[in-house]
N, C-alpha and C positions, 0 to 999 in steps of 0.2 A: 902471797898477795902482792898488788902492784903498791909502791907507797916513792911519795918524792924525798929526798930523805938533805938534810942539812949536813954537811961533812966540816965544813969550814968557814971562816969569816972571808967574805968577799969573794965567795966563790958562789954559783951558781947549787939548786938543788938538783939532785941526782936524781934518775928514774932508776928505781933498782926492786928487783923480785925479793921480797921478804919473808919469813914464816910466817903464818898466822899467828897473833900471840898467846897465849894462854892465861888465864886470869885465875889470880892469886887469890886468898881469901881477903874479903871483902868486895872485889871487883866485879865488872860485870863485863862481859865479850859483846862488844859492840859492832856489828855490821853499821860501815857510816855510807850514810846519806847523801850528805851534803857537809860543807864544811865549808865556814866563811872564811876570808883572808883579813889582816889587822894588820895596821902602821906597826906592830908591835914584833911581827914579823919579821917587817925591814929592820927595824931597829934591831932583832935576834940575827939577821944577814949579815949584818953593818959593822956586829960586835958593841955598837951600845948598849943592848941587854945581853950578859955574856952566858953561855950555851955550857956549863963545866963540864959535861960529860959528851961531846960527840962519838960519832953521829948521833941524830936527833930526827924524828919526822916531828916537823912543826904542824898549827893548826891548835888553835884551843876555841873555835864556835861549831861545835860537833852535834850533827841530829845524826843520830842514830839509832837502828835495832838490837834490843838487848837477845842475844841468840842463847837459850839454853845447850845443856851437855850433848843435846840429840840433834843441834845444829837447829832445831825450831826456831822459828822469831817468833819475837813475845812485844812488849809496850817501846814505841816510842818514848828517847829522851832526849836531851843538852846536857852538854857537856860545856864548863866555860873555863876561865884562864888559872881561877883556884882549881888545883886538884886535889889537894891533901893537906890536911894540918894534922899536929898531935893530938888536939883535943883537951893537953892537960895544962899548958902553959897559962900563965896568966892571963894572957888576951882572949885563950879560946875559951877561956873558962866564964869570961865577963863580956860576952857577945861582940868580942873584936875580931876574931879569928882570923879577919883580914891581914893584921899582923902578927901571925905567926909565926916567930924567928925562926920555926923549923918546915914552913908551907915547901910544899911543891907544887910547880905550878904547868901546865899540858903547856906540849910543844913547845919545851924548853927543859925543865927536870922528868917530864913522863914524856913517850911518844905521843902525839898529836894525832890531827884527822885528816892529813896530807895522806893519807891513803886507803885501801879498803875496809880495812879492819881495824881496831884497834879496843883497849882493855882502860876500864877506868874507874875509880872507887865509886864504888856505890853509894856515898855518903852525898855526891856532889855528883850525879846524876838525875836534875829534874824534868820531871812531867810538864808537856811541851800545849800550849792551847791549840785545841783539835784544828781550829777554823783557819790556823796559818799551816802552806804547805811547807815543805822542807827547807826549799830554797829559801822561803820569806821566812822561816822560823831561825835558820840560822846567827844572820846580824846581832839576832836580838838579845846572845848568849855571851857578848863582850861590849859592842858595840852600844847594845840596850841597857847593859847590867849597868855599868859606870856610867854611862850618861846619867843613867835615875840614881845611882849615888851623889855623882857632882851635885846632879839638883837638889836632892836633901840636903846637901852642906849651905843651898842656896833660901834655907827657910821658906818665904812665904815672898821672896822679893816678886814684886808685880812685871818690873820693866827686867828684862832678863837680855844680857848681851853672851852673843856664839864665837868666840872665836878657831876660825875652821869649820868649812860646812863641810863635811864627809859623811860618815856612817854614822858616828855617833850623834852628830847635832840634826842628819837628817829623820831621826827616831824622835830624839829628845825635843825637837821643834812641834811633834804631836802631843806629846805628851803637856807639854808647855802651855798650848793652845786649849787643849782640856779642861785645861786646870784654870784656865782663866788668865794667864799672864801675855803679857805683851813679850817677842822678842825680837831680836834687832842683831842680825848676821853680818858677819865680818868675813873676808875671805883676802886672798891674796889679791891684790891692784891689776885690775883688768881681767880678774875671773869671771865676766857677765854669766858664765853657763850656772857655773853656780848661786852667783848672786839672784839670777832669775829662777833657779832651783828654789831657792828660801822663800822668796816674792811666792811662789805656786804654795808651797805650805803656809802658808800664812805670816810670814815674817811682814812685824809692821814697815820695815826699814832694811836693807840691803847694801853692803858698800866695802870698799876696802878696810883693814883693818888700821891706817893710818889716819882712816877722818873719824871724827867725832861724832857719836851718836847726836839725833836730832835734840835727843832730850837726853841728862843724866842715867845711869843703869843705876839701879838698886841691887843689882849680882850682875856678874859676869862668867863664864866657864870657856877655859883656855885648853881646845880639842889640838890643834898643830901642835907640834913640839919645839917650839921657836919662844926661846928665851926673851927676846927683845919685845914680844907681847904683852908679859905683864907690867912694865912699869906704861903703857900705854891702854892698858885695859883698866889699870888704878886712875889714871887719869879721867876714864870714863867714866868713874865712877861717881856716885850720891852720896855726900857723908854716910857714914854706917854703911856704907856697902862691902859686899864680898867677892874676892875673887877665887875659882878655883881652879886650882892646874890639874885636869884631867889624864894624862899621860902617867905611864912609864918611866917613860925618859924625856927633857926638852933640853934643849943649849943652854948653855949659860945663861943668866938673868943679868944684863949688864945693870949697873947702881944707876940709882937713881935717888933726888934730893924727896928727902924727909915726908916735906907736902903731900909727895903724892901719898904716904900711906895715914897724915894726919886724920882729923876728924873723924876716929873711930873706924876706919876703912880697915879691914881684912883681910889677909894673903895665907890660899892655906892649898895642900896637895887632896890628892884620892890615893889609896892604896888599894887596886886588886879590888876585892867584893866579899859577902859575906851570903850564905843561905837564905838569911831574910830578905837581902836586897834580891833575888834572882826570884823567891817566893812571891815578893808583891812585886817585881816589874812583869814577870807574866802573867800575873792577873790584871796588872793595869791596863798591860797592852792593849786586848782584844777589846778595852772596857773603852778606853779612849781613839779607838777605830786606827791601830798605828797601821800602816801598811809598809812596809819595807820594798825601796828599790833597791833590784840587784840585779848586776851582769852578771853571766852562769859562764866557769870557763869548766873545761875536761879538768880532768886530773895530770896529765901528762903536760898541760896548759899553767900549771901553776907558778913556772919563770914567769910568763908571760905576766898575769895577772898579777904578778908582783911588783912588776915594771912599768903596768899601766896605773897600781894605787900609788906608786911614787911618783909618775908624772902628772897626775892626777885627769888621766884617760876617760873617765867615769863618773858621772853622781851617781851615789848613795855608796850602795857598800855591793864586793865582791864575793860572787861565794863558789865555790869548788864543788862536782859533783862528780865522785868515784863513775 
């Protein structure tokens, strides 16, 4: 099989002919589809998130064909960034699994969907809603899962601020709108593309992430990975508000004076996802009409497209198709 394969930090991914792999007990052999691209990527390139065992084909938003022993295809799934936990550890034991001191996680500890094929546990294999095609079902397997986590960390807040409009806030900005909330996107200073990307979804307010919403936020979710966001996003905030840092990985959080976290205001991360969170965002999806934008590259295309999610080339999200 063809597959793009990660060798090193700060090196380019390789185009290299692979075996097909073979799937161990519990796994399922997955012909892919499609496969989105994630900031999380760059940061696996960059050696912010570190890769311990290279080579690696990266890629963890995977629709794929589950192929029986006789080469048949069978059901459509997603594959997303959790790949494996133990199941026994305290956390998995008490519906956290997300932190799993022993997870593994695709396209970083398991081979990814940066190529034709690939093998994935079956435990973390879900059924995909009919009505989105591959392309559009992709995003929604990283990109979708942890947006609708952040937002549950963000309770019931009405005024809801984005900072970062990409893939994941350009999902999570429908799903927001369903629900009844106000949101109010922030973007890098003189991103009109995007700022008018939010405006089209319905963002009541649009603007860089250094001015001040019109009104107070009652939550806020922090999608770039730029540290110097949240004492700026706390700012923005309504007494009792929340912030949440949605990433992987962000820079530093430079200090900042007390105030801004007074009056009850809240500072807290995301980790990863859980089975329930991937179970109710694909029922939400189709339910709250999300439609996913994406640029389609090749497979052999996936420097590229990694190059364009870092200069940010694109609105919505990118996805890869073997």
């Amino acid at each position: 099989m063809r597959a793009m394969v990660f060798e090193a930090v700060g090196k380019p991914l390789r185009a290299l002919e692979r075996p097909i792999p073979s799937p161990e007990q519990g796994q399922l052999l997955l012909r892919v589809e499609a496969c989105g691209v994630c900031r999380t990527d760059l940061h696996l390139l960059d050696g912010e998130v570190e890769i311990a065992e290279p080579p690696r084909i990266l890629g963890h938003q995977i629709v794929g064909r589950i192929l029986d022993q006789n080469g048949e295809e069978g059901d459509r799934v997603g594959v997303p960034w959790l790949g494996w936990t133990c199941g026994e550890c305290v956390y998995c034991r008490s519906g956290r699994e997300n932190l799993c001191p022993r997870a593994r996680f695709t396209g970083r500890d398991i081979d990814g969907g940066m190529a034709e094929y690939t093998v994935a546990d079956e435990r973390y294999c879900f059924a995909l809603p009919e009505q989105y095609p591959n392309e559009q079902a992709a995003p929604l397997l990283c990109a979708g899962l942890i947006g609708y986590r952040a937002l549950r960390m963000c309770g019931e807040a009405g005024r809801l601020g984005l900072y970062g409009f990409g893939a994941a806030a350009h999902i999570l900005i429908q799903v927001a709108r369903h629900q009844g909330r106000e949101v109010f996107a922030f973007t890098r200073a003189g991103d009109e593309k995007a700022q008018s990307f939010a405006l089209e979804l319905g963002a009541t307010w649009a603007g860089s992430s250094e001015q001040a919403p019109p009104e107070p936020l009652e939550a806020a979710i922090i999608f770039a990975p730029v540290g110097e966001l949240v004492p700026l996003a706390l700012k923005a905030l309504a007494p009792g508000g929340t912030v949440v840092c949605g990433g992987i990985h962000m820079s530093d959080i430079p200090s900042f004076p007390y105030s801004c976290l007074w009056e009850e205001r809240s500072l807290r991360s995301v980790a990863n996802l859980t089975r329930l969170d991937a179970k109710e965002m694909l029922e939400l999806a189709p339910a709250a009409g999300v439609h996913t934008k994406v640029s389609r590259y090749e497979l052999g295309d996936a420097n590229r497209a990694l190059d364009d999610l870092r200069n940010g080339r694109f609105t919505g999200a990118a996805v890869i198709v073997p």
